[in-house]
matplotlib code that plots the C-alpha trace (Angstrom):
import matplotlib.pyplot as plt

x = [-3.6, -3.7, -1.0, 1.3, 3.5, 6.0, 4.6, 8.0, 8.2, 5.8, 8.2, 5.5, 5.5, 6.8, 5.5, 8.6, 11.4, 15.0, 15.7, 12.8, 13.1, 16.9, 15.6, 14.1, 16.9, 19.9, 21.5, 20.4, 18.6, 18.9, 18.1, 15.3, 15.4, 12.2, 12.7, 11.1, 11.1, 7.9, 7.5, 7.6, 8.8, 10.8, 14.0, 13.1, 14.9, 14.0, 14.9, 14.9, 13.7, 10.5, 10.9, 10.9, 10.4, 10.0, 7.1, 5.7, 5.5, 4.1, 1.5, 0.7, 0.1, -1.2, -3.9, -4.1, -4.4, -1.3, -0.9, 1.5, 4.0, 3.4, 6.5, 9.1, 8.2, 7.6, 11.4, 12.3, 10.5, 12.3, 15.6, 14.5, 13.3, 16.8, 18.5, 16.6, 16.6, 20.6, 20.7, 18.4, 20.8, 18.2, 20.5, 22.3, 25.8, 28.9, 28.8, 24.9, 22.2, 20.5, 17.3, 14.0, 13.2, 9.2, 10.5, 9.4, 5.7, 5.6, 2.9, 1.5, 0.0, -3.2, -5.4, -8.8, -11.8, -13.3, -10.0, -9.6, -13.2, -12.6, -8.7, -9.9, -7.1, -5.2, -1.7, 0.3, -0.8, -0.9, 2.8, 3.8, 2.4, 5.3, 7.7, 7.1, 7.6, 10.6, 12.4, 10.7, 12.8, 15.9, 16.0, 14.4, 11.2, 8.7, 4.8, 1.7, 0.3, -2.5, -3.5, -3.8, -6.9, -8.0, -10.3, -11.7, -12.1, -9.0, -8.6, -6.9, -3.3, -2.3, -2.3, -0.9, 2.5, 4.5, 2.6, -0.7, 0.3, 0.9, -2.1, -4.0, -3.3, -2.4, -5.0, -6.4, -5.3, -5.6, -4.9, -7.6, -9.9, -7.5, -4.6, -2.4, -2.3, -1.0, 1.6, 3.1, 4.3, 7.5, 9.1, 7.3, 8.5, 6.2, 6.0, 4.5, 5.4, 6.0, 7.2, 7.0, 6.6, 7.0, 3.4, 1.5, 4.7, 4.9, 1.3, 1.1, 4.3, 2.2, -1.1, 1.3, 3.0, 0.0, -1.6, 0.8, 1.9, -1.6, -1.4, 1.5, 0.0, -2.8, -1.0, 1.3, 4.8, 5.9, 9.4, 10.9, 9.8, 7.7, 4.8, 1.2, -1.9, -3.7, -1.1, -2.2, -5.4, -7.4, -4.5, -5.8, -8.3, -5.7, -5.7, -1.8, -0.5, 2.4, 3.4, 3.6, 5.3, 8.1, 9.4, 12.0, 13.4, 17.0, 15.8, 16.9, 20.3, 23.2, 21.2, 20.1, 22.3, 20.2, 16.8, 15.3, 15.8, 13.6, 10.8, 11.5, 11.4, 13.8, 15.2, 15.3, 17.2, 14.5, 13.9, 15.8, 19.0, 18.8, 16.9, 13.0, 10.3, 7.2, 5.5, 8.0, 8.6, 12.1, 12.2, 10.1, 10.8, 9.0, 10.3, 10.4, 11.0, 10.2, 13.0, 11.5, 10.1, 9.7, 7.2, 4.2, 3.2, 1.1, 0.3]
y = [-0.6, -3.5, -6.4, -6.8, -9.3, -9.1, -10.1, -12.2, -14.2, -13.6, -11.9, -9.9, -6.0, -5.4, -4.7, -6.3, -7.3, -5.9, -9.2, -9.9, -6.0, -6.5, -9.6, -7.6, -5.8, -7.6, -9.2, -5.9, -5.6, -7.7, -8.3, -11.1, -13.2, -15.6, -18.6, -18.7, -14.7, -13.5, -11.2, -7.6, -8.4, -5.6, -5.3, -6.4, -6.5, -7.5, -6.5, -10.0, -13.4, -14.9, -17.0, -18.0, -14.6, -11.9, -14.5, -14.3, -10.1, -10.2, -12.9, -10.8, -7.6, -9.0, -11.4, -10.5, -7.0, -6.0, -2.4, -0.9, -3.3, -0.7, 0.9, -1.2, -3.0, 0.5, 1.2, -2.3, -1.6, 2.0, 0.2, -2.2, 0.9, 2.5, -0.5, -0.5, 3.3, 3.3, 0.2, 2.4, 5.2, 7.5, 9.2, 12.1, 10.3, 11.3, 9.8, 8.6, 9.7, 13.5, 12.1, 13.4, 17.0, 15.5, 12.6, 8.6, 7.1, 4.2, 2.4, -1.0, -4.0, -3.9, -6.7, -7.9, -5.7, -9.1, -9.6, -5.9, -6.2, -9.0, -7.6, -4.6, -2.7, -3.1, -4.3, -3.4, 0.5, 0.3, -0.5, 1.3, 4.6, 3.8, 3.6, 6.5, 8.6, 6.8, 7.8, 11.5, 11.7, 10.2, 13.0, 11.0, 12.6, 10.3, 9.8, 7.2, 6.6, 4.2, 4.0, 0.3, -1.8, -5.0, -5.6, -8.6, -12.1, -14.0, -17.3, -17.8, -18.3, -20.3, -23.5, -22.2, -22.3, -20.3, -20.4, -20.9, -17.4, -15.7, -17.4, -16.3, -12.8, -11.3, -8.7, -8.9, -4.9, -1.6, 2.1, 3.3, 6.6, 9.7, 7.3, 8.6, 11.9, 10.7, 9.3, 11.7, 13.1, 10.8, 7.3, 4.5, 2.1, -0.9, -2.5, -5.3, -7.3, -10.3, -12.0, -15.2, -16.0, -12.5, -13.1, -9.8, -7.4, -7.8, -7.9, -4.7, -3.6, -4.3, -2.3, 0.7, 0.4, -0.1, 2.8, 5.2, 3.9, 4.5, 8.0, 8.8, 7.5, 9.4, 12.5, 12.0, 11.2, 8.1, 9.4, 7.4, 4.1, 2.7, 2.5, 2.5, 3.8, 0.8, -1.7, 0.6, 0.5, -0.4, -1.5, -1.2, -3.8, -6.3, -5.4, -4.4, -6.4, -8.0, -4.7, -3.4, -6.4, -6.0, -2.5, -2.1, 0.9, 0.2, -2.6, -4.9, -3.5, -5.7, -8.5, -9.2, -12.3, -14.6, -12.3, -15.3, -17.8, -16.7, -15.4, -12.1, -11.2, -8.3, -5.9, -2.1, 0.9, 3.5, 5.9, 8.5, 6.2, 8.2, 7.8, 6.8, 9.1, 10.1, 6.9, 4.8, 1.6, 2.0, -1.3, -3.0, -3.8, -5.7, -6.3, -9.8, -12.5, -16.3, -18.4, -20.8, -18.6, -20.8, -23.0, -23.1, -20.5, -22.0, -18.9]
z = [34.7, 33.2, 33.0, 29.9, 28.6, 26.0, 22.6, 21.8, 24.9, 27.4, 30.1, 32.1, 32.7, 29.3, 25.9, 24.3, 26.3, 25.2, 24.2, 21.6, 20.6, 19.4, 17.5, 15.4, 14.4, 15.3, 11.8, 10.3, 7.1, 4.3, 0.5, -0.3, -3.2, -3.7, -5.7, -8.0, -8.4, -9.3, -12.8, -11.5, -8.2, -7.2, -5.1, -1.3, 2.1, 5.3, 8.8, 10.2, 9.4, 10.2, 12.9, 16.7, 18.7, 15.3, 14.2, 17.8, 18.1, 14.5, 15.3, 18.4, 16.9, 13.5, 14.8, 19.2, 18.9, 20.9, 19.2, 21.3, 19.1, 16.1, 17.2, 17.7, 14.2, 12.7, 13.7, 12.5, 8.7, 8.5, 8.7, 5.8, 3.6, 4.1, 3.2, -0.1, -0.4, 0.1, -3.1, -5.0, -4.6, -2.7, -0.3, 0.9, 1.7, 0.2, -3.5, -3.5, -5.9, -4.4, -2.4, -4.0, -3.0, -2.5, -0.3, -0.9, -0.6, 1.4, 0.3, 2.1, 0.4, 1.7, 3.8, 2.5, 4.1, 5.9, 7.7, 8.4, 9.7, 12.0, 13.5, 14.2, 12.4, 9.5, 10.7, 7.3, 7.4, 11.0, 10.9, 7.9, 9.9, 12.7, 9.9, 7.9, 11.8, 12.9, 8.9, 9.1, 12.6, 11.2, 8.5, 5.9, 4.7, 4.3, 3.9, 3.8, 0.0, 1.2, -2.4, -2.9, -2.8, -3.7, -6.5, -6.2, -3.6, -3.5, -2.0, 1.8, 0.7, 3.7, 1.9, -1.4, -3.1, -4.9, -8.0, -6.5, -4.9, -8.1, -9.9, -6.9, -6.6, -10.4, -11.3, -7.6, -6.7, -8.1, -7.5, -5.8, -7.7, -7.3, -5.9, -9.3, -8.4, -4.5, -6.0, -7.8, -4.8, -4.8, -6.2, -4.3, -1.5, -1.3, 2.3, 4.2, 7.1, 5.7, 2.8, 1.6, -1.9, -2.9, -4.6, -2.9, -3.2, -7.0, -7.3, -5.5, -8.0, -11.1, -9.9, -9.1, -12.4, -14.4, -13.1, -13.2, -16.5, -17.9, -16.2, -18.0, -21.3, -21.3, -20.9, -23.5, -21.2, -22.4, -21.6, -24.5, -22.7, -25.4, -23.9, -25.6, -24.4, -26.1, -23.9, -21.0, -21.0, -18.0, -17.0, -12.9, -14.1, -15.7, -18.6, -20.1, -17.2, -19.0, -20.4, -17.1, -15.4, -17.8, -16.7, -13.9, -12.3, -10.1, -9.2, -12.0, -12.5, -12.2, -11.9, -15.2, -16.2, -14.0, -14.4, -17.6, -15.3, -12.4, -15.0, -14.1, -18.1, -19.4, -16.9, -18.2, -17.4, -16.0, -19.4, -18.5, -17.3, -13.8, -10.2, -10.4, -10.2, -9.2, -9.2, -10.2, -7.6, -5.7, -3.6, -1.6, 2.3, 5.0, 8.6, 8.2, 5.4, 5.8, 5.9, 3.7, 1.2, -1.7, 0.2, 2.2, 4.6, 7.1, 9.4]

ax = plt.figure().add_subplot(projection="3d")
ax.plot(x, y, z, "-o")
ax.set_aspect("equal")
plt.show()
């Protein structure tokens, strides 16, 4: 009943045009790499870069309220997560690690409430919603761990670089009450619609890590990794957060030669030497990355 327009160009009687809807997908995912690379900052990839009619459909459904665009960037973020499911090894193909019998959690980086509040929706979950359908549909099973909230204020990052970002954000999100026992259900896939810096993702990496790390403590299954309760300690309130920065799973392998240079710190071998698990952070994936990541994001 009422008149539509596509959130990419602004052709009319259309939601998103065929031509904005194969932007999103059209160079098919990728990996990002940050510089600098934030500590903790897990493996990401992107479904397309952030840019001309992608930056227009996210603008439009981030900040306009154009919600019918869940969807098609739901089906764009799926792609991303397989990308960094099939580097993780998490598969059924000929030759690939056995997928986990419990499935992944894909869990977003949350917004702040105020901004929530004034949107109308949250555009990360509400995305990340369309995603976990269009994998569950493709064979992949997959599920919503909403777990993540942020602790405290943090400043508009707009105006901030890549180490105002970091500064910014460290400490600022934890595992919400009962959040731990959600996320034993499967290893964890991070996701967000954009990435920048990589500032939020490895924030979000740390909380997840610290928390199930102090779980894990608590109850006596270090698994050989070396980990102390006393370095885990309150860890969803910053506390231990170096001690959880420092531990990788997949993600770092292979990579390690120019892992000192970025500050990424020492990349392990999960504990048992095999696939993560439950709790442990696969990847991260977003459906689009910025194509000058390293500086400022002014949107």
């Amino acid at each position: 009943m009422l008149p539509a327009e596509c959130g990419g160009c602004g052709s009319p009687r259309t939601v998103l045009c065929p031509r904005c809807r194969t932007a999103l997908g059209a160079a098919g995912p990728f990996r990002v790499r940050p510089v600098p690379r934030p500590p903790g900052l897990p493996a990401v990839h992107a479904a397309a870069r952030y840019a001309d009619e992608v930056r227009a459909v996210l603008l439009a459904h981030k900040e306009r309220g154009a919600l019918a665009l869940a969807r098609p960037l739901g089906s764009a973020l799926a792609g991303a997560v397989r990308a960094g499911l099939g580097e993780a090894g998490v598969g059924e193909g000929e030759g690939e690690a056995p997928r986990p019998p419990t499935g992944v959690l894909l869990v977003p980086v949350p917004s702040a409430r105020a901004a929530v509040r004034a949107r109308g929706h949250d555009p990360a979950r509400r995305i990340t919603l369309a995603a976990a359908g269009e994998l569950r549909r493709a064979g992949v099973p997959a599920r919503v761990a909403a777990v993540l909230r942020q602790r405290r204020a943090v400043a508009d990052q707009s105006g901030l670089d890549a180490r105002g970002r970091l500064d910014n954000l460290v400490g600022a999100l934890t595992v919400v009450p009962g959040g731990v026992r959600v996320l034993r259900g499967g290893p964890v896939v991070l996701v967000d619609d954009v990435v920048t810096t990589g500032a939020s993702l490895a924030e979000a990496a740390r909380a997840v890590r610290a928390a199930t790390a102090a779980e894990r403590a608590v109850r006596g299954e270090s698994g050989g990794s070396g980990e102390r309760a006393e370095d885990v300690v309150g860890a969803s309130g910053g506390v231990g957060v170096t001690a959880v920065y420092a531990g990788f799973c997949r993600e770092g392998r292979k990579e390690s030669s120019g892992a000192e240079e970025e500050g990424v710190g020492e990349v392990r071998e999960p504990p048992s030497g095999g696939a993560c698990g439950a709790g442990d952070v696969l990847c991260a994936a977003v459906v689009a990355a910025s194509p000058d990541s390293p500086g400022i994001n002014r949107n």
